[in-house]
N, C-alpha and C positions, 0 to 999 in steps of 0.2 A: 813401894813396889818399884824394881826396876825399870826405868823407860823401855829396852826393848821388848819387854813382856807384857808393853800395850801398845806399843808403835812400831813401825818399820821406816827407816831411812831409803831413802831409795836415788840413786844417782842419775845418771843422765842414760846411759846405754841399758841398765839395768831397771830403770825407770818403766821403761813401759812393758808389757805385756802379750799384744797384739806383735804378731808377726808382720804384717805389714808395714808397722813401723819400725820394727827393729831393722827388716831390711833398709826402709829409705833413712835410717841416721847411719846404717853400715855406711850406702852407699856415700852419704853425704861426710864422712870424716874420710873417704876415702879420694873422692872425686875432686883433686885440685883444682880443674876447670870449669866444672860447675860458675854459673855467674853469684858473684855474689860472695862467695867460698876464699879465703886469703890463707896463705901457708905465711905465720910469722915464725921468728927467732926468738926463742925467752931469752931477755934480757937478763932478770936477774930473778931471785928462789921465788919473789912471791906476785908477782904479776899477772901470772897465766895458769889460773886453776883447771885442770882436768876436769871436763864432767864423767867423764865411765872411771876411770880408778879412782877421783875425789882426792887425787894429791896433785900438788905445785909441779910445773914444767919447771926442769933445772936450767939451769943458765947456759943456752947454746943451743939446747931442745929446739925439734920444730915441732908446731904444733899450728892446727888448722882454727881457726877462726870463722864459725857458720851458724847458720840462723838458723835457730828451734824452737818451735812448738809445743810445752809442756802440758800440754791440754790435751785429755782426753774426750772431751763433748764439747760443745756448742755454749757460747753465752757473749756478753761483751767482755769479758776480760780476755777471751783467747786472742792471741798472734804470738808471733814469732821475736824473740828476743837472741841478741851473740851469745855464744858458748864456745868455749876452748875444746879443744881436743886433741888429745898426743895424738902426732902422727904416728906412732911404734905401737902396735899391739899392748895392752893393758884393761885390765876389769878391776872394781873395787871390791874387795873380800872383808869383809866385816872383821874378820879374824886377827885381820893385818894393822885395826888401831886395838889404842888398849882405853879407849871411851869410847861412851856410845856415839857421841857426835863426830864426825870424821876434826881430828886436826886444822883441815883447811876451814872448816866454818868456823871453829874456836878460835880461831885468832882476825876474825874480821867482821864487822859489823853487818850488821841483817837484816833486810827488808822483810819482816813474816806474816804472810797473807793466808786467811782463813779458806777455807770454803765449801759450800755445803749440796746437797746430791745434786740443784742443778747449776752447778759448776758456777757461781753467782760469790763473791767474797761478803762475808759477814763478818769477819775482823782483822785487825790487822795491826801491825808494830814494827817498833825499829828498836833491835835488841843487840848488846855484844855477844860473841859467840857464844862464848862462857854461856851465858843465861838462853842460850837456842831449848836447849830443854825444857827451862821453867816454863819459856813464854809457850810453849807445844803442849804441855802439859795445863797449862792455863784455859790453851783456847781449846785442848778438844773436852773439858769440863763441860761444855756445851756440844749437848750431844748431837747437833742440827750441823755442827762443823764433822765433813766426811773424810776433809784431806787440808794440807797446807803446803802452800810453796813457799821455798826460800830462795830468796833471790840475793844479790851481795847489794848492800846499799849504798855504794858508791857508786862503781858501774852499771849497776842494773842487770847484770847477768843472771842470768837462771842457776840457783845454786843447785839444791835439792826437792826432792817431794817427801814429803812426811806422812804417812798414811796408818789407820790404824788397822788392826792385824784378823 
């Protein structure tokens, strides 16, 4: 069976759901002065992954550097982790790869953490992209797992949320 015909990929801006949030990450890719908030330079293709369109800042790109919250409820795992974001207007369109996993997580190592309705991790791994589906398909076999984050496992940033449909 196809992964996306039991999962959904979900990015950063497209990620949540609640209008409340969608305005404060509007506000927060937008607001340079915000404390906390850094407008960097990409340096070079693979440094600075986008979370709303889920591709690479090219070399020269600015792009914000800000702190987010991928939590929808209450437990000890939520806070705030860095996340890239073009500064230029961009959304991720499914359409736009030709696999189900975006590109950018295919080529980097992955912290992938389980977790079940009250928002609490029940498994977890450190996978190469390539294998981001098997280990997705692995953990939600257990049907107590509600949703998965991925995070990049070098930096620690917040990559994607995996959710099933």
């Amino acid at each position: 069976m196809p992964f996306l015909s039991c999962y959904r990929i979900r990015g950063y801006i497209v990620f949540e759901q609640k209008a409340l949030d969608r305005n404060h990450l509007h506000k927060a890719t937008l607001d340079v002065s915000k404390p906390g908030t850094i407008v960097e330079t990409a340096k070079d293709q693979s440094s600075y992954p986008c979370r709303r369109c889920l591709k690479d800042s090219s070399p020269g790109g600015e792009i914000y550097l800000v702190s987010y919250n991928p939590f929808l409820g209450e437990s000890p795992y939520t806070g705030p982790g860095p996340i890239f974001v073009h500064q230029r207007d961009c959304m991720f369109k499914l359409e736009d790869e030709k696999d189900v996993v975006p590109d950018q997580q295919r080529r980097r190592k992955l912290s992938v953490r389980a977790y079940n309705a009250e928002h609490m991790m029940i498994n977890n791994g450190v996978v190469d992209g390539v294998d981001l589906e098997a280990k997705a398909g692995e953990m939600f076999a257990d049907l107590d797992v509600k949703y998965i984050h991925v995070h990049y496992a070098g930096a620690g940033g917040f990559a994607v949320k995996i959710e099933r449909k």
